[in-house]
Rosetta silent file (secondary structure, phi, psi, omega in degrees, C-alpha in Angstrom):
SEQUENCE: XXXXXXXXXXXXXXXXXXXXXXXXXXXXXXXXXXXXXXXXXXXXXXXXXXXXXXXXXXXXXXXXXXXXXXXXXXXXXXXXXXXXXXXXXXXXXXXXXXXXXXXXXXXXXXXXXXXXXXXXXXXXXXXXXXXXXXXXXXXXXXXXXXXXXXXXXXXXXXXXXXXXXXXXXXXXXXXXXXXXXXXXXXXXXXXXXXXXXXXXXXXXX
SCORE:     score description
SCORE:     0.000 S_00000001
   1 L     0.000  135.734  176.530   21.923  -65.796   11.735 S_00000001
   2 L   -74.217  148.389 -163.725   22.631  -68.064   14.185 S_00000001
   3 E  -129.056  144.681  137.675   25.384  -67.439   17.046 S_00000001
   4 E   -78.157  142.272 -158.269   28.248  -68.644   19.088 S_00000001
   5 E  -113.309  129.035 -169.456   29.467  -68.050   22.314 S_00000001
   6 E  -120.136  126.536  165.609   33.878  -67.521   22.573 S_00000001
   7 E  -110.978  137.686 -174.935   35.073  -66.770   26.129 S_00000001
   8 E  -137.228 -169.453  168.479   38.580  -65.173   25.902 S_00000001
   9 E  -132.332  133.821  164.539   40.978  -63.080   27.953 S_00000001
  10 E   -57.740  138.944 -165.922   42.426  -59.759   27.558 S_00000001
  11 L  -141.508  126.557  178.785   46.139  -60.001   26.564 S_00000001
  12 L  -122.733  -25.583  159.032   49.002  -56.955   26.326 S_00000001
  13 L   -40.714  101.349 -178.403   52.348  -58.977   25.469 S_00000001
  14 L  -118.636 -163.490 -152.943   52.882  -58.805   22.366 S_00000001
  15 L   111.499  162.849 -160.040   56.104  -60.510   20.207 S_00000001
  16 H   -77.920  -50.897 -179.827   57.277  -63.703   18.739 S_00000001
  17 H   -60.990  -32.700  162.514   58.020  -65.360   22.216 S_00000001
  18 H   -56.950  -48.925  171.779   54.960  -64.126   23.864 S_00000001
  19 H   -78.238  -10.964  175.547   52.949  -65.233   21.362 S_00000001
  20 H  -107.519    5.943  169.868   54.329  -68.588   21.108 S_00000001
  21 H   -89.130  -26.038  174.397   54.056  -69.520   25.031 S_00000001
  22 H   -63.073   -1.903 -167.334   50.724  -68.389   24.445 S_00000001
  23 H  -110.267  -51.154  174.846   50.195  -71.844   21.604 S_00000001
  24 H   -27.190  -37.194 -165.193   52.020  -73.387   23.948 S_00000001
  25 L  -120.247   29.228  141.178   49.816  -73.402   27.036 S_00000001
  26 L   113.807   11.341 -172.970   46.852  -74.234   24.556 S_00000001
  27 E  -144.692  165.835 -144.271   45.559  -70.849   23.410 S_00000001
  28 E  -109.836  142.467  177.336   45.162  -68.914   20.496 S_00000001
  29 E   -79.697  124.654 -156.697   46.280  -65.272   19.870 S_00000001
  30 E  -139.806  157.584  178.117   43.306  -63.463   18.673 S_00000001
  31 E  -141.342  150.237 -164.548   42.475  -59.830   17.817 S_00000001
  32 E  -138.411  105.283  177.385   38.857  -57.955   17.536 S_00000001
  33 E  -104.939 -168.284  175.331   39.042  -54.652   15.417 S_00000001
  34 L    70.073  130.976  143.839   36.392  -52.093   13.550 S_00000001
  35 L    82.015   42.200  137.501   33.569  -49.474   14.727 S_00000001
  36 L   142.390 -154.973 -145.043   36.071  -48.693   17.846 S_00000001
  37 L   -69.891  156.484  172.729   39.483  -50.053   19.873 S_00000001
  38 L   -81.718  161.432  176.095   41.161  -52.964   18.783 S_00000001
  39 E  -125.755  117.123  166.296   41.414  -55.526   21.439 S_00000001
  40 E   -95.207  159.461 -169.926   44.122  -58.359   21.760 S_00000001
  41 E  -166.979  149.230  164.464   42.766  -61.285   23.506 S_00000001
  42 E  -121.213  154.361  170.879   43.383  -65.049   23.631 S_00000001
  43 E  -124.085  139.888 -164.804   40.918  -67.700   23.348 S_00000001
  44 E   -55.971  163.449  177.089   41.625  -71.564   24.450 S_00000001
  45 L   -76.814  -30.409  178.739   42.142  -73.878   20.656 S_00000001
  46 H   -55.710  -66.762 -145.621   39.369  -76.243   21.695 S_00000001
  47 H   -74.445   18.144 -179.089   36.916  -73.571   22.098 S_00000001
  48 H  -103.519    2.206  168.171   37.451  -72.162   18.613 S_00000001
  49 H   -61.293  -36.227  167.737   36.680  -75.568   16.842 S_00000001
  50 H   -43.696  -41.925  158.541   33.214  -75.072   16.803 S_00000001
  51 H   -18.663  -94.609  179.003   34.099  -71.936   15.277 S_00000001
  52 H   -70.395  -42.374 -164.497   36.149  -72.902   12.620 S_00000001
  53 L  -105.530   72.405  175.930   36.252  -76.337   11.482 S_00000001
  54 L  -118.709 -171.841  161.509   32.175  -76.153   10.294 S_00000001
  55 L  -136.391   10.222  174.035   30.567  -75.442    7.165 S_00000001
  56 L   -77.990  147.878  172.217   28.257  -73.123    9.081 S_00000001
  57 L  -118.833  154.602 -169.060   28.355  -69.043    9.655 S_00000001
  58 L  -141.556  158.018  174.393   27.729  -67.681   13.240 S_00000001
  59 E  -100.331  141.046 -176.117   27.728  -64.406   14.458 S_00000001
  60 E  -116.702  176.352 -174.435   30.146  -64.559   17.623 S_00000001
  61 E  -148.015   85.884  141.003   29.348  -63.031   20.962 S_00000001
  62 E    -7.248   74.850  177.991   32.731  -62.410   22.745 S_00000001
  63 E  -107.170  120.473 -162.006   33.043  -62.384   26.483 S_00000001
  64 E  -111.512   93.661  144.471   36.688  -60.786   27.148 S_00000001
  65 L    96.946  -25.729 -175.033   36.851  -60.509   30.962 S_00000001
  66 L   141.060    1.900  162.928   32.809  -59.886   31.610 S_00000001
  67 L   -96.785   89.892 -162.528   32.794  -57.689   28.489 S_00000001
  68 L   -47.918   77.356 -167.291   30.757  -58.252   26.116 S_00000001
  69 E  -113.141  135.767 -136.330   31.257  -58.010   22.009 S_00000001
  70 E  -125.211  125.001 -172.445   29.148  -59.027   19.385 S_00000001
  71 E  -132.768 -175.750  137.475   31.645  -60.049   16.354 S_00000001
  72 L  -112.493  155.558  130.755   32.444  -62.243   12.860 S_00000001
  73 L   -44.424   97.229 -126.576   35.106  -63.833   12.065 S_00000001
  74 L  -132.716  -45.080  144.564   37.126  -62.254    9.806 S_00000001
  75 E  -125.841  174.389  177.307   40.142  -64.164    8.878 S_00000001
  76 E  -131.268  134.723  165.367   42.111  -67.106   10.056 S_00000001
  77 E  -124.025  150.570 -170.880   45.925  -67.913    9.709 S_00000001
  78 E  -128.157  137.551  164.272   46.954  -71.604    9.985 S_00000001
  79 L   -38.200  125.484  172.247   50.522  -73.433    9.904 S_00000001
  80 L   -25.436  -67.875 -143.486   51.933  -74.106    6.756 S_00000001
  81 L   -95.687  -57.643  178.329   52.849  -77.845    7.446 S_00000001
  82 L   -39.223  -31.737 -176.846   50.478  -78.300   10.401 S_00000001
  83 L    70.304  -22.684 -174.350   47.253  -76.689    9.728 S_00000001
  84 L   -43.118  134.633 -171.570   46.986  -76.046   13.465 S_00000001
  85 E   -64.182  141.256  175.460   45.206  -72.533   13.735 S_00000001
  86 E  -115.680  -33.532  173.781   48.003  -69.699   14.816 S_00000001
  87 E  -148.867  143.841  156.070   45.363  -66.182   15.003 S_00000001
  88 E  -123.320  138.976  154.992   41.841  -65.088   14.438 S_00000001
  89 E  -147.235  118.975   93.985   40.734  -61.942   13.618 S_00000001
  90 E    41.837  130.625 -141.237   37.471  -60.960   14.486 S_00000001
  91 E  -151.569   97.707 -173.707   35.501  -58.319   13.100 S_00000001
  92 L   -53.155  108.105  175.155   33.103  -55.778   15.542 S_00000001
  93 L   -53.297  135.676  156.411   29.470  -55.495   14.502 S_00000001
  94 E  -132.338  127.431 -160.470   27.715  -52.344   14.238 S_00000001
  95 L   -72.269   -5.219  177.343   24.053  -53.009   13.688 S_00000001
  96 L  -100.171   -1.612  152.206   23.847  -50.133   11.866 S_00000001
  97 E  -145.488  161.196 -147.740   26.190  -51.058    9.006 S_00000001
  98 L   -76.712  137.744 -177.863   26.367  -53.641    6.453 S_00000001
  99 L   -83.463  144.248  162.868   28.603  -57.104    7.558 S_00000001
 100 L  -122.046  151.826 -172.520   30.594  -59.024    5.013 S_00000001
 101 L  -132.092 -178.449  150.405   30.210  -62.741    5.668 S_00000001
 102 L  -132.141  117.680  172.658   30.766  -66.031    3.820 S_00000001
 103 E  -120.642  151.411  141.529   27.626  -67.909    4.252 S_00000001
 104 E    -1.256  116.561  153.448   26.584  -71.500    3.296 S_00000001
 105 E   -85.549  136.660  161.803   24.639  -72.596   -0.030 S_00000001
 106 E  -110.469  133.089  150.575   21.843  -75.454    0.076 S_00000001
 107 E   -65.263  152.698  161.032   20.826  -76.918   -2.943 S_00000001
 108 E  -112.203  128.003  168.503   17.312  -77.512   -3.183 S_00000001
 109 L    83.086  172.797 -152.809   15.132  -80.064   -5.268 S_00000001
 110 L  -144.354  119.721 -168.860   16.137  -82.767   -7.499 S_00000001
 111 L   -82.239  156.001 -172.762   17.271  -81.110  -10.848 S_00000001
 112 H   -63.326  -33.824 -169.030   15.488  -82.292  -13.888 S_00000001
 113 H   -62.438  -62.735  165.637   19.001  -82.824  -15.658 S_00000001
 114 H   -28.979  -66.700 -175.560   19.533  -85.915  -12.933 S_00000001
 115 H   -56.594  -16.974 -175.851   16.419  -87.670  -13.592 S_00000001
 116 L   -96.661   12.918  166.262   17.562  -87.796  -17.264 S_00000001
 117 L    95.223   -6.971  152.634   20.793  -89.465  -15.908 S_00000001
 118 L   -60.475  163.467  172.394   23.216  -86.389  -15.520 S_00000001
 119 E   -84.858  108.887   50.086   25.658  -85.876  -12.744 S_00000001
 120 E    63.159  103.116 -171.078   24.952  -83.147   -9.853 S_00000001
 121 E  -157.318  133.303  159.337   28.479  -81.068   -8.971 S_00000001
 122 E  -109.771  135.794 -148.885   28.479  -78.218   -6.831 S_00000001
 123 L   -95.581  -61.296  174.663   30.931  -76.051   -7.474 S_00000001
 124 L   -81.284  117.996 -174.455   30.333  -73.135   -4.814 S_00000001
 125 L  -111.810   -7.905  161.843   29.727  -74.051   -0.870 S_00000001
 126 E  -126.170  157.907  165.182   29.920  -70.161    0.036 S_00000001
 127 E  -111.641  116.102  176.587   28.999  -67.329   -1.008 S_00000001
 128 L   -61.302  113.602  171.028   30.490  -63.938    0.133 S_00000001
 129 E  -129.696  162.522  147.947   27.263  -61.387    0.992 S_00000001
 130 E  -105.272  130.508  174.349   26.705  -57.938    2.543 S_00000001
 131 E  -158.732  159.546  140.835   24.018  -57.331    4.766 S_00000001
 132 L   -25.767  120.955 -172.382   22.566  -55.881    7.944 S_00000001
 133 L   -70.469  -10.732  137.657   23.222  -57.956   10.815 S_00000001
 134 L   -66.375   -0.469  171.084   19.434  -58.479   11.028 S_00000001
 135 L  -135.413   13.602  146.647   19.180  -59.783    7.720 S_00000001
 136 L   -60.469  117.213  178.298   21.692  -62.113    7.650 S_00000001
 137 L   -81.365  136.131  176.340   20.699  -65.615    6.682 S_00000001
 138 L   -53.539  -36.339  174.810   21.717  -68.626    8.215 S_00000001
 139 L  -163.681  142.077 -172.578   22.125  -70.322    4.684 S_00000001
 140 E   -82.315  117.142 -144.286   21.649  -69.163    1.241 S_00000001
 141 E  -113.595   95.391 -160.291   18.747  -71.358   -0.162 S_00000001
 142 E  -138.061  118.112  175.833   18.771  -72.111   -3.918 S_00000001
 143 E   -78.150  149.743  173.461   16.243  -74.332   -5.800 S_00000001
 144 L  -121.960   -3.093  162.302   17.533  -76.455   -8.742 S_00000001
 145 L    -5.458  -45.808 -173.229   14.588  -78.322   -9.299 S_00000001
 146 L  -119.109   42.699 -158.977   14.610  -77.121  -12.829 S_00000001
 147 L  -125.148  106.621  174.683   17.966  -77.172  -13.837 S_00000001
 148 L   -49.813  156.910  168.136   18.477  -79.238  -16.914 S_00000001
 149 L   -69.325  152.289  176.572   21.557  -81.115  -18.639 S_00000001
 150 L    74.672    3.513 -169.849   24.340  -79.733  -19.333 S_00000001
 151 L   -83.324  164.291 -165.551   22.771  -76.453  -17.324 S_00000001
 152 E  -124.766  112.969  143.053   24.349  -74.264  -15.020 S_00000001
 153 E  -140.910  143.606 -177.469   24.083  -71.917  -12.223 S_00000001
 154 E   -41.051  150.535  160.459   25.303  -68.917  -11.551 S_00000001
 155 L   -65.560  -31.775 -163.443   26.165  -66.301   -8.773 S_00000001
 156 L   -84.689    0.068  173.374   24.391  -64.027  -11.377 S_00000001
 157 L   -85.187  -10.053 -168.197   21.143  -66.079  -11.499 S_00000001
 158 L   -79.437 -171.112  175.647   20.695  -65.396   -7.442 S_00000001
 159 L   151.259  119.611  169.202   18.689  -62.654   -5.679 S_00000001
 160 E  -139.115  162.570 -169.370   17.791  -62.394   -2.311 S_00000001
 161 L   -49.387  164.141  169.679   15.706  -59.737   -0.051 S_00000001
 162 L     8.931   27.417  123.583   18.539  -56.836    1.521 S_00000001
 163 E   -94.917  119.076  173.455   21.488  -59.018    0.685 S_00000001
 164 E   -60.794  154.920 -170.231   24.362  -57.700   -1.648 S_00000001
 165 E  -140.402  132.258 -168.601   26.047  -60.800   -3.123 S_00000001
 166 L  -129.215  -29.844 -176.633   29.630  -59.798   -3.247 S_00000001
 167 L   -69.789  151.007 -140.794   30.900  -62.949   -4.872 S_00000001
 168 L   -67.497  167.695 -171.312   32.021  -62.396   -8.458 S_00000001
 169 L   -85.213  -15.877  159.976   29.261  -63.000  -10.553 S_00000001
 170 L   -90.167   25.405  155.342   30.544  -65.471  -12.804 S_00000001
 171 L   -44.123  164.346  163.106   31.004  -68.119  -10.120 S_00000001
 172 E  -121.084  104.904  177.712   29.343  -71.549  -11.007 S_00000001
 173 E   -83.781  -49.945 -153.157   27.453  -72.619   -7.807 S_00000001
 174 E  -172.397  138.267 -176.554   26.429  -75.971   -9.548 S_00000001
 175 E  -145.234  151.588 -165.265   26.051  -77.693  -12.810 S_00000001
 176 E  -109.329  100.729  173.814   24.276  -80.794  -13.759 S_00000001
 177 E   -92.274  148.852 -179.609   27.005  -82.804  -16.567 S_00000001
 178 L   -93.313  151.346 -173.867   26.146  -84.825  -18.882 S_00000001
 179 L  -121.739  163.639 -166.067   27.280  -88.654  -18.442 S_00000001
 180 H   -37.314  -47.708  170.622   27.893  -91.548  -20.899 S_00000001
 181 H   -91.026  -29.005  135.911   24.228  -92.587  -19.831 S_00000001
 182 H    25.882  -89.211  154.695   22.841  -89.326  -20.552 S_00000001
 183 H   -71.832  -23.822 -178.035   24.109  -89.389  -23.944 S_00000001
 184 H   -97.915  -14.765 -168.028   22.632  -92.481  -24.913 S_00000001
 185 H   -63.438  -53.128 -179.110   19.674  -91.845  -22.844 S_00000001
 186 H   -54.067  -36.861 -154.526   18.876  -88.735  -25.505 S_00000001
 187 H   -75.252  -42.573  156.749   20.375  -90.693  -28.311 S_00000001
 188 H   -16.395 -103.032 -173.876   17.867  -93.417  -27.217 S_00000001
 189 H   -48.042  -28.607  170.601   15.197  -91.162  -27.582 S_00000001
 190 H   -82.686    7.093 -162.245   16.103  -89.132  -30.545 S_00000001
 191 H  -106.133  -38.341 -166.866   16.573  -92.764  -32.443 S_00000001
 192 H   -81.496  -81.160 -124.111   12.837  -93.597  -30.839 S_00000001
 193 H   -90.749  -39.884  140.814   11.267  -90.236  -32.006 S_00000001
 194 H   -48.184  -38.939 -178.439   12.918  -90.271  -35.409 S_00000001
 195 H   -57.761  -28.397  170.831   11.803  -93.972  -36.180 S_00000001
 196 H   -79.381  -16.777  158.495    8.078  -93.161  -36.711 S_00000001
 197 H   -86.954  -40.078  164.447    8.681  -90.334  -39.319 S_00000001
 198 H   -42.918  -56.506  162.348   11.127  -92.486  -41.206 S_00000001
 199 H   -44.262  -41.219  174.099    7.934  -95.199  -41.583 S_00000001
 200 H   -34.128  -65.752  179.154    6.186  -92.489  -42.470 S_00000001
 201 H   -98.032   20.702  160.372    8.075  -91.646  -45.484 S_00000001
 202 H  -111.773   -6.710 -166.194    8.617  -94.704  -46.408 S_00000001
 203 H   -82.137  -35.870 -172.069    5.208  -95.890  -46.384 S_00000001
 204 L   -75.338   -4.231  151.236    4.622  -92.628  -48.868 S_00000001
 205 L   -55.367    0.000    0.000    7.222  -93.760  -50.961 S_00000001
């Protein structure tokens, strides 16, 4: 999985005023827990856009004062009416147990259901997995090539090497609907494919 680099500061005030001179002077209250001490820290709001407002997942690599921590993201809280981000918290890696992420779906291929004049709608753009932090994938990769009208698919059709799929299994990552030209496209065709048996039995009449 690919990574980003967050430079922060160590921070020990904590409280409603403290925390809001900290938004104030342009930086975000942030906290980095799991597999040892929690750490408050702030990081400036610019440098967490890269972060956040993506459709990508990064692994983050943390420099708090010249110390170095290899994290995720773990949640976000945002203003009600503003959306401006208000905390992150941060989640410590230990390479030796399994990460929960939300990573990125790609469709693949140009589903068969399309060429017959269906619609394309993706349902799911993440997926929730567990893995190794060496066997996290950058993006979850899923061909549709052969996915028909009126077809479907599932979290429960996936399977990938040493990633757990944590998202429920009756998710709909994508479905190909059928559209007004579609229906006539088939109707078309069952109307073509009927007409030559209908001569048929009339000629044997």
């Amino acid at each position: 999985m690919k990574t980003i680099d967050l430079k922060g500061s160590s921070r020990v005030a904590l409280g409603k005023d403290s925390t809001a001179k900290l938004r104030e002077s342009g930086n975000i209250p942030c906290v980095i827990y799991g597999n040892g001490d929690n750490i408050l820290f702030a990081v400036e709001e610019a440098a967490l856009h890269p972060l956040v407002y993506t459709p990508s997942a990064y692994l983050v690599n943390i420099d708090l004062d010249g110390k170095k921590e290899l994290a995720v993201m773990r949640e976000l809280q945002f203003h009600p009416v503003s959306d401006a981000i208000l905390h992150v918290d941060f989640y410590r890696i230990d390479h030796s147990k399994p990460i929960t992420i939300d990573v990125p779906v790609a469709l693949q291929g140009s589903p068969e259901g399309v060429k017959l004049g269906g619609k394309l709608q993706q349902l799911t753009r993440k997926v929730k997995i567990s893995a190794l932090s060496q066997n996290l994938p950058d993006v979850l990769n899923i061909d549709i090539s052969g996915l028909g009208l009126g077809k479907s698919v599932f979290v429960a059709d996936l399977s990938f090497e040493n990633i757990t799929i944590l998202t429920p299994k009756s998710a709909v990552i994508c479905a190909v609907k059928m559209t007004r030209a579609a229906i006539g496209a088939a109707a078309a065709a069952s109307a073509s494919a009927a007409a030559p048996a209908a001569a048929s039995a009339a000629k044997k009449k």
